[in-house]
C-alpha positions in Angstrom: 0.0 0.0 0.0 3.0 2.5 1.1 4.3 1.6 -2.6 0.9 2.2 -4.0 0.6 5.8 -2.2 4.4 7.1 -3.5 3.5 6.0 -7.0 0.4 8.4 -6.9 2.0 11.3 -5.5 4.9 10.7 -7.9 2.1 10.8 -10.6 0.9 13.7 -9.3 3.9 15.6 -9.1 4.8 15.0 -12.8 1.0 15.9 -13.7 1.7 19.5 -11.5 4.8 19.9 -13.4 3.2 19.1 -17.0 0.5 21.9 -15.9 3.0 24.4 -14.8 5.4 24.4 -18.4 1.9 24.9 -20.5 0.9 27.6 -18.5 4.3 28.7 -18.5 4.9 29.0 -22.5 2.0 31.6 -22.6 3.3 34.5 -24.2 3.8 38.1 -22.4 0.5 40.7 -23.3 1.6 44.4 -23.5 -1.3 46.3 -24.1 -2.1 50.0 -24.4 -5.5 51.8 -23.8 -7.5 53.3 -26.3 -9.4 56.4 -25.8 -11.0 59.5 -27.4 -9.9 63.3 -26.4 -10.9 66.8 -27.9 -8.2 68.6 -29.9 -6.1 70.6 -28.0 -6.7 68.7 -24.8 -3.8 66.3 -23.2 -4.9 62.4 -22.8 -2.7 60.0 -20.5 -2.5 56.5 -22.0 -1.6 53.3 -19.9 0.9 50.4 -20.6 -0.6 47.2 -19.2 2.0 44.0 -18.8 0.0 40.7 -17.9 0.4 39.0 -14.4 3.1 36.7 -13.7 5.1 38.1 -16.4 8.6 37.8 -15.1 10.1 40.5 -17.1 13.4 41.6 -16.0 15.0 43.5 -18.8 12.8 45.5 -21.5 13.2 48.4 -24.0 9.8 49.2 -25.7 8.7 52.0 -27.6 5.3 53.2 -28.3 5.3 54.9 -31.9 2.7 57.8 -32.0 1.8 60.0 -34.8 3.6 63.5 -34.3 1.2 65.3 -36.8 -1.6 64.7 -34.5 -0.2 64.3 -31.1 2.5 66.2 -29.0 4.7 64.2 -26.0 3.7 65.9 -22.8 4.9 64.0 -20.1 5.8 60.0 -18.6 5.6 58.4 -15.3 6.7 54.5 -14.8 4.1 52.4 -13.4 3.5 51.2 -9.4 4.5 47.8 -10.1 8.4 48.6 -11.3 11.2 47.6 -8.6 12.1 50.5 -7.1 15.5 49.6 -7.6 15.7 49.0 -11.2 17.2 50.8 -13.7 14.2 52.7 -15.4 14.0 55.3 -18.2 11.5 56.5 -20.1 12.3 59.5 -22.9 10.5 61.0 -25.8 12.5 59.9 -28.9 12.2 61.9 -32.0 14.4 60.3 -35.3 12.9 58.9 -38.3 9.6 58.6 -36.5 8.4 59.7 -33.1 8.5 56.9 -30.0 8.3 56.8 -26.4 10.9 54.6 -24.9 10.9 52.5 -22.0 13.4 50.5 -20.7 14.0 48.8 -17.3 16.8 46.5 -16.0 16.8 44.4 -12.3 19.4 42.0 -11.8 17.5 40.7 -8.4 13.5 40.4 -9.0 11.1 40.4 -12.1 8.2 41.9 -13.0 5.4 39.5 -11.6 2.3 41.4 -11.0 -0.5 42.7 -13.3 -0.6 46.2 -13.7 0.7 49.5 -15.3 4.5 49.6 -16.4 3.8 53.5 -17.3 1.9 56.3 -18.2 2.1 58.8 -21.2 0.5 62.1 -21.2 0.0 63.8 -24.9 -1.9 66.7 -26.2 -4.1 66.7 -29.4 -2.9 69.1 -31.6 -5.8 71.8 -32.3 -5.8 71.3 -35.9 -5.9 67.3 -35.5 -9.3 65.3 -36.1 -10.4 61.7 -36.5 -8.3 57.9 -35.2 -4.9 58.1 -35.1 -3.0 54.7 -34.0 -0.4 54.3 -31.3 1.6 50.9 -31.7 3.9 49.2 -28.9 7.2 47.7 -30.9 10.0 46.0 -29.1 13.3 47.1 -30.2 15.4 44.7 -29.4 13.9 41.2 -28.6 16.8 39.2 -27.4 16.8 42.0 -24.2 13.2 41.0 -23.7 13.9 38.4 -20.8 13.2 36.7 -17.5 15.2 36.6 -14.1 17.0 34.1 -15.9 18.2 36.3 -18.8 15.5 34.3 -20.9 14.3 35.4 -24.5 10.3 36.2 -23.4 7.6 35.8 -25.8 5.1 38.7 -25.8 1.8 39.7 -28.3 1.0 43.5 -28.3 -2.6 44.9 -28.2 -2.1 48.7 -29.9 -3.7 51.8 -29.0 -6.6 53.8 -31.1 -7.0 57.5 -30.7 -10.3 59.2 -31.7 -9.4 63.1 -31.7 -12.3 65.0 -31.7 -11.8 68.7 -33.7 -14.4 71.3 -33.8 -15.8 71.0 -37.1 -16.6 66.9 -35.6 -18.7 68.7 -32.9 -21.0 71.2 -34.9 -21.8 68.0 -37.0 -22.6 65.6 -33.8 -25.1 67.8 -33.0 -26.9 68.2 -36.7 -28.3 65.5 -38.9 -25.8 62.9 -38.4 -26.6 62.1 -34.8 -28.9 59.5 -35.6 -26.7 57.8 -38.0 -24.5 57.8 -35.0 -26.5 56.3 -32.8 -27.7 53.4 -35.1 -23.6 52.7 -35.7 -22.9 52.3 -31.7 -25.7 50.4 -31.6 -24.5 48.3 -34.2 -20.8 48.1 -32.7 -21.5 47.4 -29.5 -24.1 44.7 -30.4 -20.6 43.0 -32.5 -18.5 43.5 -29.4 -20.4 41.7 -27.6 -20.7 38.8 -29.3 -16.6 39.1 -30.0 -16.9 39.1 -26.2 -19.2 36.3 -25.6 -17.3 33.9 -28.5 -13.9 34.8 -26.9 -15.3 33.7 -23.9 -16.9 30.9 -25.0 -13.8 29.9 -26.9 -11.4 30.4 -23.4 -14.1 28.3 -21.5 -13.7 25.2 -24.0 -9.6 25.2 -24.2 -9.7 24.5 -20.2 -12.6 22.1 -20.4 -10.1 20.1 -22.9 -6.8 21.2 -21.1 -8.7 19.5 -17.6 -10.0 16.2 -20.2 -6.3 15.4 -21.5 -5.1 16.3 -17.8 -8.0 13.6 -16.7 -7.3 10.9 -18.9 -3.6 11.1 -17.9 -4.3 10.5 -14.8 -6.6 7.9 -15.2 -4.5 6.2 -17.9 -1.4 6.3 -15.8 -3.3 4.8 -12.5 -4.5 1.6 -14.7 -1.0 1.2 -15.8 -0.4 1.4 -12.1 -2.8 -1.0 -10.9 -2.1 -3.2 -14.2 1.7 -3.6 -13.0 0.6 -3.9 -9.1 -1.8 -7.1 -10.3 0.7 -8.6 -12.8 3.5 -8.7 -9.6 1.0 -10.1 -7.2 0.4 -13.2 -9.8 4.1 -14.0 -10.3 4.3 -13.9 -6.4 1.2 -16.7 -6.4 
């Protein structure tokens, strides 16, 4: 029986470790909020890492559109070690970028949350979506604790700038039209939102199945090899 119970927990162990290393191999989500502002007002825009990220070194940029947007200001984010080496500047060359870039030789980033904040100002003659896009530079400095290569997917940044000939025509004869096009949006995101959900839902039901049948598999093998011993021994 004492046999019985260490082969189970040894089971166990390797079925916690499978578990861990597909979790594991999910890649790093930098995303960056979207928003709408009125020309000649400043909007502050958030850079959101995933939990459990375990970023230690990093140098991304966010790429913004100079003709409709002017670099006010940066802050880094709540979750940042203290004492890392952080930097953020407003980088102006063949195109206009915000980077950021952090270094800790002793912890990681692990928690969810804001790895900065950039203020910018719609220029008063600017109107309609501009895009903001989060690049990384230099991959290979993308990495853990353990000077790993991370992977990461980006979720961009839209803009709507709102100029003054946008606001006299709110108010007139489009409205309507308007209206009937939120309607219509927000009756598509939610059904984005529902099938995403739907679709997350199934991939654990299947991920708990194959973990399941594993287990189940590997404790006939078990029992198979316990039974086949015990007739030898008769």
């Amino acid at each position: 029986m004492k046999k019985i119970i260490s082969i189970l927990i040894t089971v166990l162990l390797i079925i916690s470790s499978f578990s861990f290393v597909v979790f594991a191999i999910e890649p790093v989500t930098l995303s960056l909020t979207s928003s709408e502002v009125y020309a000649g007002d400043e909007i502050t825009l958030n850079l959101y890492v995933s939990g459990n990220s375990d970023i230690s070194g990093a140098t991304i940029d966010i790429n913004y559109d100079a003709t409709k947007l002017e670099f006010v200001s940066a802050k880094e984010g709540a979750i940042l070690d203290s004492k890392a080496n952080i930097s953020i500047r407003n980088m102006k060359k063949d195109s206009n970028y915000v980077r950021f870039t952090y270094l800790s030789t002793s912890s990681s980033i692990i928690s969810e949350g804001i790895l900065m904040s950039v203020t910018f100002k719609a220029l008063e003659s600017a109107s309609g979506e501009t895009d903001l896009t989060i690049s990384i530079p230099h991959p290979d400095d993308f990495i853990s604790i353990d000077a790993e290569e991370l992977n990461y997917e980006t979720v961009n940044s839209k803009v709507k700038i709102i100029g003054s000939d946008d606001v006299i025509e709110s108010t007139t004869e489009e409205s309507l039209t308007n209206d009937e096009s939120i309607t219509e949006d927000n009756v598509e995101n939610i059904i984005d939102t529902e099938n995403n959900e739907d679709n997350n839902g199934k991939d654990i039901i299947i991920y708990i199945i194959l973990v399941s049948a594993l287990f189940i598999g590997i404790i006939f093998i078990i029992i198979g090899i316990i039974m086949i011993v015990k007739k030898k021994k008769l």
